[in-house]
C-alpha positions in Angstrom: 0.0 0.0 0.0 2.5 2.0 0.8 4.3 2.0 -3.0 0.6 2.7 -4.6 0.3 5.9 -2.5 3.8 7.0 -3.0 3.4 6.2 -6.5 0.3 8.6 -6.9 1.7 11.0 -4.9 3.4 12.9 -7.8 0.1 12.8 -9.6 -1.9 14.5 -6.9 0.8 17.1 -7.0 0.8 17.8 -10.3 -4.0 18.1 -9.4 -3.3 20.5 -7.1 -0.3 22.7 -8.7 -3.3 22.7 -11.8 -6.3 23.8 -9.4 -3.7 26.3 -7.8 -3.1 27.3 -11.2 -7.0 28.3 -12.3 -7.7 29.8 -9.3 -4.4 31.9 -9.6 -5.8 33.1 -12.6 -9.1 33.4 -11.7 -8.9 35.4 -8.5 -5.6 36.5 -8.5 -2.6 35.5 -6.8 -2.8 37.6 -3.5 -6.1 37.2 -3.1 -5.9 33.7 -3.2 -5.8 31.7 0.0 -4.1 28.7 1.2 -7.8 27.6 2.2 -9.5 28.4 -1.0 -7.0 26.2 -3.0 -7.5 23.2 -0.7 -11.4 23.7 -1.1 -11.0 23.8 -4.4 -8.7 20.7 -4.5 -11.2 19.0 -2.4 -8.6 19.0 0.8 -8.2 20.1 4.3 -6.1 23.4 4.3 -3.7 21.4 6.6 -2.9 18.8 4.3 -1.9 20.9 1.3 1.3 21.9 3.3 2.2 17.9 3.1 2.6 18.6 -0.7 3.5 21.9 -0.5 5.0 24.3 2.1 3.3 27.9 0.6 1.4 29.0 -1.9 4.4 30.7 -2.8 6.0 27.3 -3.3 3.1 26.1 -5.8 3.5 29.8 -7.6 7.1 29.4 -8.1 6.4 25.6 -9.6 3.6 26.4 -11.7 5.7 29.5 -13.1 8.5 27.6 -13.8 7.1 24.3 -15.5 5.7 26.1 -18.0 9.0 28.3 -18.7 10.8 25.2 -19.0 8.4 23.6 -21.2 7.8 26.7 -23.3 12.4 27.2 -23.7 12.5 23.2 -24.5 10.2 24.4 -27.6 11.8 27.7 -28.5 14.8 26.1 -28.4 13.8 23.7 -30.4 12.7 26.3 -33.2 15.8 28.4 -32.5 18.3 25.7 -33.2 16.5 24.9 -36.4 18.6 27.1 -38.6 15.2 27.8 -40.3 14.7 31.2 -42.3 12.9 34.4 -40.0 9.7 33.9 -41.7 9.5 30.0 -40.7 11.2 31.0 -37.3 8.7 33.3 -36.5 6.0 31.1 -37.8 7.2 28.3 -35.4 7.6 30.6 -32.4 3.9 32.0 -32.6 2.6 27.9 -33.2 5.1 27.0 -30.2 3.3 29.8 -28.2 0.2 28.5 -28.8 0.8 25.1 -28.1 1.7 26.7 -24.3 -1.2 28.4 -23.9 -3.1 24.8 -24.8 -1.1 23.3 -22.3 -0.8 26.1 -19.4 -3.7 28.2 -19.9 -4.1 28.9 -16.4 0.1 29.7 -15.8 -0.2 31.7 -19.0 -2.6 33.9 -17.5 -0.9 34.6 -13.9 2.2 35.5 -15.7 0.5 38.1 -18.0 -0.8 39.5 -14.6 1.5 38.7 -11.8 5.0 38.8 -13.4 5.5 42.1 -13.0 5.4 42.7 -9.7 6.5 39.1 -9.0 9.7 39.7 -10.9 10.7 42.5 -8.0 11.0 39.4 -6.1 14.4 37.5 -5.5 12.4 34.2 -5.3 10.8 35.0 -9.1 13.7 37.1 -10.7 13.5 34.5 -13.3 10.7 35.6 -14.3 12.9 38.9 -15.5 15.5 36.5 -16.9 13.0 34.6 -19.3 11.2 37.9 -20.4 15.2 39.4 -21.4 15.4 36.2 -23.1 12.3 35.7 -24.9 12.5 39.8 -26.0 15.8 38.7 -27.6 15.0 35.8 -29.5 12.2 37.8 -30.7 14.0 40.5 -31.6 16.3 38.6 -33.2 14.3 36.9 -35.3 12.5 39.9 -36.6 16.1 41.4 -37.4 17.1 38.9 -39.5 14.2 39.3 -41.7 14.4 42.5 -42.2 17.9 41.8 -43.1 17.5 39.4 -45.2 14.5 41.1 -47.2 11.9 38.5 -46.1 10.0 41.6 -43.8 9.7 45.3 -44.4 13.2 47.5 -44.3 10.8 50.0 -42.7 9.9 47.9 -39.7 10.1 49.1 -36.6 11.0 45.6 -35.4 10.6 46.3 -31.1 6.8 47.9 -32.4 6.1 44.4 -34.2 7.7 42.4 -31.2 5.4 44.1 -29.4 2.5 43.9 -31.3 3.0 39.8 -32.0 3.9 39.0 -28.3 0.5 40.6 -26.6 -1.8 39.6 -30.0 -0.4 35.9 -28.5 -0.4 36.0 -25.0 -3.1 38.0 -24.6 -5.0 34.2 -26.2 -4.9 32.9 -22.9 -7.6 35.0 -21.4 -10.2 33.6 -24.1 -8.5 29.9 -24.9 -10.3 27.1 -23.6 -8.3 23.7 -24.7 -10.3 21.3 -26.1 -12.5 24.1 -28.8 -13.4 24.3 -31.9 -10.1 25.3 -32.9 -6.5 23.1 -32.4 -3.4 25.2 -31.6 -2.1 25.4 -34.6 -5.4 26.5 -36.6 -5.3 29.8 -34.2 -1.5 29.8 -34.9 -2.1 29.8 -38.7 -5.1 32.1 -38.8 -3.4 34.6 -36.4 0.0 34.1 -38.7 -1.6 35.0 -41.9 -3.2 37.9 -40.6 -0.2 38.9 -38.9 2.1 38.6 -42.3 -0.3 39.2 -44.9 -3.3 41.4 -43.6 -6.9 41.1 -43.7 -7.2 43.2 -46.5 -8.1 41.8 -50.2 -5.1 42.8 -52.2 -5.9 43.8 -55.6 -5.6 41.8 -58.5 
């Protein structure tokens, strides 16, 4: 008995970091309680701290799951050696494919990070934005350089403009819709590259 329930241990874990996760981005992290996730959870406010010692704690591992998960995929893209047209395609279906899977941490990061990233505990949160503005920027460089977008972009403007047209997905997103990840990625990618303007014949 004891191996089953240490064997479902890291799947109850992984229950509650998700309910933390949607009520984090339902209610907002400091007006969440310790209480109110173990309600939701369907536990006693005592035994959450056998899994966890703070909701800080559960924060910090819901924040940093889906960074790792959404660097293993821009990595991915990055190290491709693809041209900045299918780079940037790749990153915006990558990002979409995160919001599928972390809805919920997609959406306390848009709000929280901010004012989290003040914190020593969540000054990676700082670290990943630096990092994902680069790549970004980056990418947007090279095509301008290389002819494939406008010489008269102003390529921090478009970063801009892509990142919250993307992020900002995770406030509407349900998984499971009418609509897989990469659908929304394509149909926000070709109005992002070529308009939604008939071009005349």
């Amino acid at each position: 008995m004891k191996g089953a329930a240490k064997a479902a241990a890291p799947a109850r874990r992984r229950e509650i970091l998700d309910t933390a996760a949607e009520v984090f981005a339902e209610q907002g992290y400091n007006a969440t309680t310790v209480r109110r996730i173990a309600d939701h959870a369907g536990l006693l406010a005592g035994s959450l701290y056998y899994h966890f010692d703070s909701k800080e704690s559960m924060l910090e591992e819901i924040l940093r799951t889906f960074l790792d998960e959404l660097w293993d995929g821009y990595d991915s893209v990055l190290a491709a050696g693809s041209g900045p047209r299918e780079t940037l395609e790749a990153l915006v279906t990558e990002s979409f494919r995160e919001i599928d899977r972390h809805r919920a941490a997609v959406a306390i990061y848009q709000k929280e990070s901010r004012h989290l990233a003040a914190q020593e505990r969540f000054a990676f949160l700082a670290d990943s934005q630096r990092r994902f503005e680069r790549a970004w920027l980056a990418t947007l460089e090279r095509g301008v350089g290389a002819g494939v977008f406008r010489a008269d972009l102003d390529v921090r403007l478009t970063y801009r403009f892509v990142r919250d047209t993307v992020w900002v997905a995770a406030s509407w997103y349900r998984p499971g819709g009418q609509h897989s990840p990469e659908e929304i990625a394509r149909q926000y990618l070709s109005m992002v590259l070529d308009g939604i303007a008939v071009r005349p014949a």
